[in-house]
N, C-alpha and C positions, 0 to 999 in steps of 0.2 A: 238431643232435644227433639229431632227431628222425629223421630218414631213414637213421642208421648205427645206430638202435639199433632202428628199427620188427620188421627182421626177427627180433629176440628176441621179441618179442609175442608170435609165433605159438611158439614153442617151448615152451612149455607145455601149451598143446594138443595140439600131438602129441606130446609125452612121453607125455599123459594117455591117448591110445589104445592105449598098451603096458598101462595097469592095469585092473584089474576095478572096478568101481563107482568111477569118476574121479570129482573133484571139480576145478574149478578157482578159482583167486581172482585174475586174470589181465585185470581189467576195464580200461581202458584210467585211471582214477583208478589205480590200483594201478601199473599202471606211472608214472605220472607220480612215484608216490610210493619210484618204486625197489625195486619187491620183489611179484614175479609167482610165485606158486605153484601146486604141484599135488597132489593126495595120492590116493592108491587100494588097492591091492593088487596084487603081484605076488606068483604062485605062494603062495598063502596067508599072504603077509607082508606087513604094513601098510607101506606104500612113501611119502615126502614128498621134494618136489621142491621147491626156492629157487632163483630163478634172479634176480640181482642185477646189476642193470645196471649201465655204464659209465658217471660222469655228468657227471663235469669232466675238465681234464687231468692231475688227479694220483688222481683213484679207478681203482680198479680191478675189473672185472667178476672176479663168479665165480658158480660153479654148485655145488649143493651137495644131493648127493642120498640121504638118509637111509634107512635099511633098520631096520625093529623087530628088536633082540636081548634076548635074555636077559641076556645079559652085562655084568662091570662096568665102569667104565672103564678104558678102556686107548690110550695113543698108539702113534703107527704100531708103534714095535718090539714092543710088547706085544701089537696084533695078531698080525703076523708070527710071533711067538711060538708064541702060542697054536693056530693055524691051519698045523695040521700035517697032517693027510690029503694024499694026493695029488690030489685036485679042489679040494683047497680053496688048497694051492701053484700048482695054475695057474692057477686064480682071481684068484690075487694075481698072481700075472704077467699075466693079463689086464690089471688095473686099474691096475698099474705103469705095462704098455704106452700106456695109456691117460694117463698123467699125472695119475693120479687120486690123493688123500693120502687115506688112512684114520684113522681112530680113534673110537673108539668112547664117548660120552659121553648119559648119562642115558637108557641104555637103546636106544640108535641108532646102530647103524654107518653113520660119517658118512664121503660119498667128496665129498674136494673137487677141484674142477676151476679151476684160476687162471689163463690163456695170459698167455705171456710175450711180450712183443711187439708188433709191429701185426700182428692178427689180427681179423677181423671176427667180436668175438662174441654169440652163443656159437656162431655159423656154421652152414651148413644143416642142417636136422635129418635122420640117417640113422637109420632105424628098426632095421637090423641091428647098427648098430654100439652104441644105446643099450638093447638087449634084451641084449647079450653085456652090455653094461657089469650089469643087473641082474640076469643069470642070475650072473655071475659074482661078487656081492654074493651071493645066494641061498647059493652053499654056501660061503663065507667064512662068514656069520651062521651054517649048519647046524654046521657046524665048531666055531664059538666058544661055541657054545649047548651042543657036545655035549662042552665043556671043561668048562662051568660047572655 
């Protein structure tokens, strides 16, 4: 298990190079214990990353990347809803694209990520692809913020 799930290790780390003052909790105890983190700041918004590994054959990985809002909660339609601008509709198209699930609880718009499948995850980390994924959080949250 150990060699299909090493490359997640490092996916924390460099998530954490996309935010400002990174922190990580990603020690190799911590993976052992199932649950690698990372928190910082994007574009002045408190950013947390969970990245939950695979660990027998009936668990399932996911990733789960949190954005600070103002907002109360809401599941995905009530985002959708509320995130009516035009940056903030293709935002959400962005994160769709993405297979991402939204909703927002205790203050957090939270994007979850689950693959379906055999897939190796959470698979290599692309830097361009996970900055759209949190620019594209950024004006979802500025949106829902400027609802509330």
């Amino acid at each position: 298990m150990w060699v299909l799930n090493a490359p997640g290790y490092h996916f924390p780390r460099q998530f954490a190079r996309l935010l400002e003052d990174a922190s990580l909790d990603a020690g190799v105890l911590r993976f052992l214990s199932n649950g690698l983190t990372a928190a910082g700041r994007f574009a002045g918004r408190d950013v947390m990353l969970r990245l939950h590994m695979r660990r027998g054959r009936f668990d399932q990985g996911h990733l789960v990347i949190a954005m600070q809002s103002h907002g109360g909660p809401l599941d995905a339609a009530g985002v959708d809803a509320q995130a009516r601008d035009d940056v903030a509709r293709r935002a959400l198209f962005t994160l769709a694209a993405r297979d991402l699930r939204l909703h927002v609880e205790d203050g957090w718009l939270q994007a979850r990520w689950q693959p379906h499948g055999f897939v190796f995850f959470p698979g290599p980390f692309i830097e361009s692809k996970w900055r759209e994924v949190l620019e594209a959080m950024r004006a979802v949250v500025t949106s829902l913020d400027q609802v509330s």
